[in-house]
N, C-alpha and C positions, 0 to 999 in steps of 0.2 A: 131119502132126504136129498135136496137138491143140494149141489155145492155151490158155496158163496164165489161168489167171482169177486176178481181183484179190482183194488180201485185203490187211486190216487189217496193215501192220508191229508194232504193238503187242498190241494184243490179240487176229491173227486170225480175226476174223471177214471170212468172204465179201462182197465186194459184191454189190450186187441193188438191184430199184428202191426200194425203200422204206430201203436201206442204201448209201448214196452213198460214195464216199472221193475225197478230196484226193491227187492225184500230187505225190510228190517226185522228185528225182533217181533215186533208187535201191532209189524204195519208196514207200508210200502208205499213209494214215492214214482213220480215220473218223470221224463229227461227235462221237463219245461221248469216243473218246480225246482228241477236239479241247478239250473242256471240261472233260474232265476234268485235262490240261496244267496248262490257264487259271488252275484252280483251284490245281493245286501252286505256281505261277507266283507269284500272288499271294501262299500262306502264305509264301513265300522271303524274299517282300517285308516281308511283316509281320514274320517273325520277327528281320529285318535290322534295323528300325527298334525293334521291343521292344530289342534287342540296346542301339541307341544311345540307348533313351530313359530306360532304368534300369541301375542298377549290380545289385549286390548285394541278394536278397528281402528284406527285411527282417522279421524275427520280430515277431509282435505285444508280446512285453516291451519288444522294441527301441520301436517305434513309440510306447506306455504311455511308456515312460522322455521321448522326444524330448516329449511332449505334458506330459508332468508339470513339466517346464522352464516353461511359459509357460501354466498350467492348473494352480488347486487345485484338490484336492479331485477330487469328481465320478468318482471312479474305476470304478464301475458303468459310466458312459458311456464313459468311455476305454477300457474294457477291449470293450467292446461295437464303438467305432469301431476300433478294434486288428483285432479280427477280422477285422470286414467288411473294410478295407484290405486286409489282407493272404491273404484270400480274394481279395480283386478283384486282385492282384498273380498269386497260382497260377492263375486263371483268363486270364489275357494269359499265362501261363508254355504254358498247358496247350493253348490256341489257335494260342500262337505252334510250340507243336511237333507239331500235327497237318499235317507236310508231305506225309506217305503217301506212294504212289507210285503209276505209271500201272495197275497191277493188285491194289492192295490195295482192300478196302472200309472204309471208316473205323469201326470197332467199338467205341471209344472210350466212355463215357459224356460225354453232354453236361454239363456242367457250369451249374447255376442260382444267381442272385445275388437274396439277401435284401435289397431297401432297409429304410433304418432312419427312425422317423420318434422325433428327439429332446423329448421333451417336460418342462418346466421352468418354473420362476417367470423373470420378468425380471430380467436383469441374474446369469444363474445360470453363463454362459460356453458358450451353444449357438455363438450367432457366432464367438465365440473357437475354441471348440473346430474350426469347419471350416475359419475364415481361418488355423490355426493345421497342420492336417492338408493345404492346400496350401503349405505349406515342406516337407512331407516327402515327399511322394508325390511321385513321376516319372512320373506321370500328370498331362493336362491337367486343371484344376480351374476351376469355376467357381461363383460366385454369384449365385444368384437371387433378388428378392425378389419375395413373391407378391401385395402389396396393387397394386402396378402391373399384373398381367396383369388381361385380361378377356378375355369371348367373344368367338372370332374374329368382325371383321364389326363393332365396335363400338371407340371410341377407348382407347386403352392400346395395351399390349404383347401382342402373338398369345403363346401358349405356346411356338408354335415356337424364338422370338425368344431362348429358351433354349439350343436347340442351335447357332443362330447363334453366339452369345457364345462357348458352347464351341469351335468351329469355331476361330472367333477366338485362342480362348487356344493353340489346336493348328497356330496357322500356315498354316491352311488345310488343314492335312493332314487327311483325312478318315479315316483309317487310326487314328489318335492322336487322333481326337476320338472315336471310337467305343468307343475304351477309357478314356474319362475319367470321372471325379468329376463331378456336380452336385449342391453346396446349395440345398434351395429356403428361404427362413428368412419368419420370418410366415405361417406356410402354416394357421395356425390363424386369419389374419383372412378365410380362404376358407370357409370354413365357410356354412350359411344360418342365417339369424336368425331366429330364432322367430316373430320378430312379423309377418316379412314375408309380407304375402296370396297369398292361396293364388291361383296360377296365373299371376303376374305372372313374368319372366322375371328370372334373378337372374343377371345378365350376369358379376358379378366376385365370386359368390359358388360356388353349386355348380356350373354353367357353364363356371367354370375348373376344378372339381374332375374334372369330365367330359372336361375341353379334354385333363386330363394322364394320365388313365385310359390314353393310349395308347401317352404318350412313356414311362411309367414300369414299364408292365410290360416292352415290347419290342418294338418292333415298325421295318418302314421307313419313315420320315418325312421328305415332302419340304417343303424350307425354300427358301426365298427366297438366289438370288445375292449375294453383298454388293453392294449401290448398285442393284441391278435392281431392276425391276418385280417386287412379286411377283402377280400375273396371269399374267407371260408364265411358258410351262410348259418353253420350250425355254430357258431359264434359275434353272431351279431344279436344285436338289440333292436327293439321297437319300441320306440316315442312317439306320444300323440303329443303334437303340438298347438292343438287348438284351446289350448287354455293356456298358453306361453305369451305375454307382452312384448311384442317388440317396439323398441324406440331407437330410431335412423336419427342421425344428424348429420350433417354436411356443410360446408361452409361455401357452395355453388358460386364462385369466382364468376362475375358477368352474366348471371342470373338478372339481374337488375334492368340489364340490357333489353333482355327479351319480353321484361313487363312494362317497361316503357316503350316500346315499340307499340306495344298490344293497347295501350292507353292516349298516348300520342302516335297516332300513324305521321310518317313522313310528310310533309311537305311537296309535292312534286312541281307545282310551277316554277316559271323559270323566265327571265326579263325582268323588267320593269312589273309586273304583277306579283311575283316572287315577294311573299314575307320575309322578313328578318328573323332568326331563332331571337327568341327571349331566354337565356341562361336563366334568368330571373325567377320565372316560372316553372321553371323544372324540378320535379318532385324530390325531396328527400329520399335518402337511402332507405332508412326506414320507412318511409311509408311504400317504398318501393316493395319491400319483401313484405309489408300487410296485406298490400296489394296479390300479392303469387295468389295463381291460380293454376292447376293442373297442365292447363296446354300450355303454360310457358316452364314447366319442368318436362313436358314432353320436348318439348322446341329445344333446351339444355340438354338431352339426352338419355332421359330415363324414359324409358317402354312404358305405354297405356298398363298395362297389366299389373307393374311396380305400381305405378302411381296410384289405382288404385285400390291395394293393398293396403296401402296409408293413407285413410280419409281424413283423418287431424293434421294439420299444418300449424306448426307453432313459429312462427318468428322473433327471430332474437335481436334487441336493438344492436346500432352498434355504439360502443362506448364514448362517451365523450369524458372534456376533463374533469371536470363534477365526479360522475363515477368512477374514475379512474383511480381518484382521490380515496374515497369512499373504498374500493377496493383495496390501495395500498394500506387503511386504517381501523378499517370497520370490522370485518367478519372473523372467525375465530385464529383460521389461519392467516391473518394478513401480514403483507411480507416485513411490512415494519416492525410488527410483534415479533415474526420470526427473526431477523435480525438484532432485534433491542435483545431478544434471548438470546443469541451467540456471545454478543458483546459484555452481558452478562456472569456466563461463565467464568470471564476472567476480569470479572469486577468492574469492569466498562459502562458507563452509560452512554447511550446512544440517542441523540438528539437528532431529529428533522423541523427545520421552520417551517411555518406553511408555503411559505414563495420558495423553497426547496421540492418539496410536495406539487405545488404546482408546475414547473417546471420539468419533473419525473415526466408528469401525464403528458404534459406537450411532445416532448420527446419521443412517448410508444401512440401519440400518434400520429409524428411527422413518420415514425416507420412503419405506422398501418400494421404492427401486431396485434394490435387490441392489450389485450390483459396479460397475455401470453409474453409481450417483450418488458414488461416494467423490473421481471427477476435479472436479466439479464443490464438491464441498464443500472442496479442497485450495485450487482457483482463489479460492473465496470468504475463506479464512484466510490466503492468502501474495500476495492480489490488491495492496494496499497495499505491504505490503513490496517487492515485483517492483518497483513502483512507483519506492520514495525511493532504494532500494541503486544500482542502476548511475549514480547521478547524485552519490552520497556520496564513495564510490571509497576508504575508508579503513574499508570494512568486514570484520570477519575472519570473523564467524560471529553466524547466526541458532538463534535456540534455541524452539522451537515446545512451549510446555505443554501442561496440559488446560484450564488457565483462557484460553489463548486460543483453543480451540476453543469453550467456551462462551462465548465473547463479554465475559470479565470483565477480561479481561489485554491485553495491548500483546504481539506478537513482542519475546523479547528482542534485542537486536543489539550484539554484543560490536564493539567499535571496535577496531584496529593500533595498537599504540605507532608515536610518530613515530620514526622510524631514528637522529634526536639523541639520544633519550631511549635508543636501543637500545644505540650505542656507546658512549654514557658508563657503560651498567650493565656492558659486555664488558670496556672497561679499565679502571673499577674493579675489577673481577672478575682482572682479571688484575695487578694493580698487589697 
């Protein structure tokens, strides 16, 4: 009788020398089916954990609405991070259900993820807007700032030190950092500087813009154990980062410059031919940075290769006194709420007039912080006051003008009737 020759239980193929199989009990497998298992194996896993790591997609209105809670304004950018979120959400949706099976070929299209690089004045709500985008996501998030890295091999923070972090915020799970969020913010102090000589090595300038050339389009990237050695190689890890979002922002100081150049070229005649500038004519700040276009963040200092890395450009307005308003009163943490609550604690009510209010916003933005100086200008007008009130104890309510934000007035501070005073007015009143 002839003997049966071996073959594949899954996919029947023959064995042969160059086509080895694995014996089981009752039957026998091959290396291809073996990895290709491995493979199912793992999306079961993955899509186990997507299961417990988020609830319900959330639509990008939905996302716009939670961001407009604790964010004026800047709706361009919300709607811009809305997307990308929620792209990066179907993208774990779409990975997590490529399970296949031992004889399918995965015919799918792969799915690609656009970083966004936010660009704005200071103080305009980039920070805000990502610290604010991890409360919502059910993705690992994390933030980076870019004036600490430099080139591997030299003191600072390695780029990788990024995916660590994320690692970190994912519990070590490697699975759930691969699908996370990273903000990088100041990524506009990476930039090279003009002035600097040509051929000297620009360690925490383009250096690092090169360092993240690799982390950010996608690629495997091995990071350092936590507490180890990172030399020793049998202690390092490997992350694919091509499912990882990142989002840049930067506040590009005289950016503005190099797009009105590029929209209005100079003038060069000169006499009596010679036009006169028109101030008049001269575009908006904002529409200056809606205007950005790639060659005038090259012309700023970021490398062709960064740039484009980050094919989304979101511009942030800058603030005027309207919003400024609105920021001081509107959103969940507004600094007025926060304040009316301090004063609170110790039985205080805390009044602002609106010509108090308006006056704030002039002030942050005769100093051109944006949003960022309105805390500090609060501190400077209620610093006293914080001061005398908890040590008074018979105070009912403070009354904040305009005249004492320009420095010409006193806070008012309404005082408690004494409670003698208060019953003898109740049983008169009632007598």
């Amino acid at each position: 009788m002839a003997k049966e020759s071996k073959h594949c239980s899954f996919c029947g193929i023959e064995a042969s020398a160059s086509v080895p199989m694995i014996a089981g009990t009752e039957g026998f497998i091959c290396e291809a089916c073996v990895m290709l298992a491995s493979q199912v194996v793992s999306s079961w896993g993955k899509k186990k954990e997507l299961t417990e790591m988020q609830g319900a997609l959330p639509k990008p209105a939905e996302i716009k609405t939670m961001l407009d809670q604790y964010v004026i304004g800047q709706d361009l950018a919300k709607e811009i991070l809305s997307v990308a979120v929620y792209n990066h959400y179907k993208r774990l949706k779409h990975e997590s259900n490529k399970t296949g099976g031992l004889g399918e070929a995965d015919t799918n299209v792969e799915i690609g993820k656009s970083n966004i690089l936010l660009i704005g004045p200071s103080g305009t709500g980039k920070t805000l807007l990502a610290s604010t985008l991890a409360k919502i996501v059910g993705v690992p998030f994390t933030v980076a700032d870019a004036t600490t890295l430099t080139q591997a091999g030299y003191v600072g923070d390695d780029v990788e030190n990024i995916l660590v972090r994320l690692l970190d915020v994912a519990d070590g799970n490697m699975s759930k950092a691969e699908w996370g969020i990273v903000y990088i913010d100041e990524v506009d102090k990476i930039a090279r500087s003009p002035e600097q000589a040509f051929g000297t090595r620009d360690v925490s300038g383009e250096g690092v813009q090169q360092a993240l050339l690799r982390l950010v389009e996608g690629s495997h990237v091995k990071i350092a154990a936590k507490g180890r050695r990172k030399d020793s190689n049998s202690d390092s890890l490997t992350i694919d980062t091509s499912n990882i979002l990142f989002i840049s922002g930067g506040a590009f100081p005289g950016l503005e410059k190099h797009v009105e150049k590029r929209l209005q070229p100079r003038k060069t005649a000169i006499g009596f031919h010679a036009e006169m500038n028109d101030d008049s004519q001269k575009p908006s700040l904002e529409a200056l940075l809606n205007a950005t276009q790639p060659d005038d963040l090259k012309r700023f200092g970021l490398i062709p290769e960064f740039i484009g890395r980050f094919p989304v450009l979101a511009p942030l307005e800058p603030l005027d006194v309207d919003a400024l308003i609105q920021v001081l009163t509107e959103p969940k943490n507004a600094l007025v709420k926060q304040y009316q609550k301090l004063f609170a604690y110790d039985d205080v009510e805390l009044e602002f007039t609106q010509e108090a209010l308006v006056e704030i916003a002039e002030k942050a933005i005769a100093r051109d912080t944006g949003a960022r100086g309105l805390r500090s200008i609060m501190e400077h007008v209620l610093r006293k006051t914080m001061f005398d009130v908890p040590s008074r104890g018979n105070v009912e309510r403070c009354i904040v003008t305009a005249e004492v934000i320009k420095g010409e007035a006193e806070i008012e501070v309404v005082e408690r009737e004494p409670v003698a005073v208060q019953d003898l007015q109740r049983l008169s009143g009632g007598e």
